[in-house]
N, C-alpha and C positions, 0 to 999 in steps of 0.2 A: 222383157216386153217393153216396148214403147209407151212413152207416156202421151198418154194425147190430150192435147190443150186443149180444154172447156170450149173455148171457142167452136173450135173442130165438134164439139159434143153440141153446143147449142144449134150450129148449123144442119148437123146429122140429124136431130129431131125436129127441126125446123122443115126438113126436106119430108120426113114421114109425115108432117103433117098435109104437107102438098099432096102426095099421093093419098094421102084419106082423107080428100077433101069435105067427105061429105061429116068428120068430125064438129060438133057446135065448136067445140075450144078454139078451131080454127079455121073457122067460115066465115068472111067478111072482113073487108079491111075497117068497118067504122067500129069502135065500143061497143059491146052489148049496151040495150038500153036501159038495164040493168047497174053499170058497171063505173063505181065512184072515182073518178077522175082523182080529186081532189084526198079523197082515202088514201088511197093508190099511192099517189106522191108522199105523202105524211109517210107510211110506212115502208116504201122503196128508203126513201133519206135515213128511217130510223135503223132499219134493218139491214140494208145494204147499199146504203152508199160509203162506207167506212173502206168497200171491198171494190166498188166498180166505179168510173167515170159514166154518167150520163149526164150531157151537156145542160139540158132541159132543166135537171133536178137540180144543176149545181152541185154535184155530187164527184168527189175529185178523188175516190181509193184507187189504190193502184196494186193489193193485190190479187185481185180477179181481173175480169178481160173486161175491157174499153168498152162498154156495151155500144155506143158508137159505130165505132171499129167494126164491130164482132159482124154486126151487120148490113154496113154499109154498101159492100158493093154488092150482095146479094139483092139487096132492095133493088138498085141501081137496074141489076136485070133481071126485076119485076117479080120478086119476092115478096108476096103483100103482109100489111099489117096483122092482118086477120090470122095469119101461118107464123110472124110475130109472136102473136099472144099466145099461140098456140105453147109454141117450144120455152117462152119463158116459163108459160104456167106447168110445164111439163118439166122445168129443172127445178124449180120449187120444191114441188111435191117430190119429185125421185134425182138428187141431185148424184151428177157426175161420179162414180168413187174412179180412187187409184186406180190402176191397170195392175200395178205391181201384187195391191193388198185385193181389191175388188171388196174391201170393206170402208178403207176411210175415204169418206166422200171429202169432196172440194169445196162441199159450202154445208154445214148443216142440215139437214129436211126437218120441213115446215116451221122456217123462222117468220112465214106465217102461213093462217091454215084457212080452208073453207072461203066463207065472199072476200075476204080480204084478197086472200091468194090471188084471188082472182082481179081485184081490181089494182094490186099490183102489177099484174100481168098487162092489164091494158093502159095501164100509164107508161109501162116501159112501149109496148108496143105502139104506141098515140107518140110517143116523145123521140125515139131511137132517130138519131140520125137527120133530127131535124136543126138549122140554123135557126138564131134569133133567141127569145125568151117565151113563157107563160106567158100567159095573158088573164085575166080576169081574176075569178078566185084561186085558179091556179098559182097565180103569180104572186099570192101572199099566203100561201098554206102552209110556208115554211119560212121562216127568218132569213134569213141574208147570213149565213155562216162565221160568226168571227168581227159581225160589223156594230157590233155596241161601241160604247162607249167607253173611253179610256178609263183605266181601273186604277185607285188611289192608294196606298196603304195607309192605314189608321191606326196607331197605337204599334205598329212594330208587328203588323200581320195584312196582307194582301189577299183579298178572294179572287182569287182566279177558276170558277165555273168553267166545266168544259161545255159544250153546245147541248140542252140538252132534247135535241131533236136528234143526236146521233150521227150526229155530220163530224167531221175531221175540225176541226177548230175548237178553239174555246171562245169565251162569249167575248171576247176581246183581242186584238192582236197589239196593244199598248197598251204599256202598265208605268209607274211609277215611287217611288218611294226614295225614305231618307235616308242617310247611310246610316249603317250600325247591325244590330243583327235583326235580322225578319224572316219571319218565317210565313210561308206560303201555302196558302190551302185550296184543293182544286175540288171541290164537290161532282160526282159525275151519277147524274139521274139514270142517263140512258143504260141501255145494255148491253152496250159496245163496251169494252175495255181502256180505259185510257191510264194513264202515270202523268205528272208532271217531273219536268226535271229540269234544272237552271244551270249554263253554264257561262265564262265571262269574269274576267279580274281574277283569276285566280280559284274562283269557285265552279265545283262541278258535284252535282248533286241531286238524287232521282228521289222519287216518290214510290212507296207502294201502287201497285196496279189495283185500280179500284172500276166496282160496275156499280149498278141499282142503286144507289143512292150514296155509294163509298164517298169519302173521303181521302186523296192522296198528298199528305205533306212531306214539305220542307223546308230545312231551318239553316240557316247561314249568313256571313257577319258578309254583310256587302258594302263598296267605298264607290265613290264619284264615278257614274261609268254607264257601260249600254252592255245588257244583259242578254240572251236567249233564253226565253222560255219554250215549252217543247213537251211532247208525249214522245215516249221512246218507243212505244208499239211498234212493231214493223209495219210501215211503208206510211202512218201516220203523218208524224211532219212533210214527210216528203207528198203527203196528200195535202198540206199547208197548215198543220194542229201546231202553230206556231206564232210566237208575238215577241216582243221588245219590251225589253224592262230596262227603265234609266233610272238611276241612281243621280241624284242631284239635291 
């Protein structure tokens, strides 16, 4: 059997939602007035943007579908927000499975549950596909991913934090230290999964995969030079969980 791309899944309930128009989940293209924007985003970043691009959230995963994408030209020919929130809120709760297995789904159910759920659903459907930035309190609900301050090592140890709002980055993308041996520690709060790993001059070297509050090290004799650091999770870096380490 064919596998069919989520995509193809979000739009398929998106369209049921049109034909049941008379659904609340998916009546109206404004927010329920009800419906925390700001919630919404905090927990979209923490829970799923490690997996989806949504421009809005700053949110860069690349192994789920573009939410963008996924809906853009449907909008385009007047696909409202309201049928949006509709089919988010509806992969949430009963997410995609295989076609092959019809049991492992493509994203967890209820990585969240109940108003949350729900006002995830209308921050992705308020934001999908829009150009530009947040505005107001949206625009500072979530840190700037990756955009601290350069990180120093002290005593022959480096804390390199992963983001912990759950975003693809660590709290730095420059770091530094002296040559000799240092060993590196990535603290990861969120629930997402991350490792660190350093490669460069010779050295190549990963960290345990740590969540909820883990800690993932390591230890290696580094000389004069420009380093990568790096989460090996799949599609991770390549979501930008990436920074520079010199050695000087």
């Amino acid at each position: 059997m064919a596998r069919v791309p989520l995509r193809s899944r979000l739009l398929a309930v998106a369209a049921c939602c049109a034909l049941a128009g008379g659904l609340t989940a998916c009546s109206g293209d404004e927010p329920p007035d009800n419906a925390d924007l700001v919630a919404g985003k905090k927990a979209f970043t923490e829970k799923c943007g490690s997996c989806h691009v949504l421009g809005r959230a700053g949110t860069k995963g690349v192994q789920g579908p573009n939410l963008d994408e996924a809906f853009r030209r449907s909008m385009k020919d007047g696909l409202g927000r309201g049928t949006v929130r509709g089919a988010v809120h509806s992969q949430i709760i009963h997410p995609a499975t295989v076609p092959e297995s019809n049991k492992v789904a493509y994203m967890p159910a209820n990585l969240v549950r109940g108003k949350l759920a729900e006002d995830v659903a209308a921050y992705v459907a308020a934001s999908v596909s829009l150009t530009g930035k947040d505005e107001g309190l949206l625009a500072v609900a979530v840190p700037v991913a990756g955009a601290g301050k350069p990180v120093v090592a002290s005593g022959g140890t480096l804390q390199l934090p992963a983001d912990p709002n759950g975003q693809l980055a660590y709290i730095t993308k420059v770091a530094s230290a002296k040559p000799g041996q240092l060993t590196i520690e990535s603290k990861n709060e969120a629930a997402i999964p991350h490792d660190i790993a350093l490669e460069g001059g010779g050295v190549n070297e990963k960290g345990e995969t740590v969540q909820g509050g883990g800690v993932s090290k390591i230890s290696a004799s580094v000389k004069a030079g420009k380093y990568q650091f790096y989460c090996t999770i799949s599609g991770h870096r390549e979501g930008g969980m990436e920074g520079v380490l010199t050695v000087k």
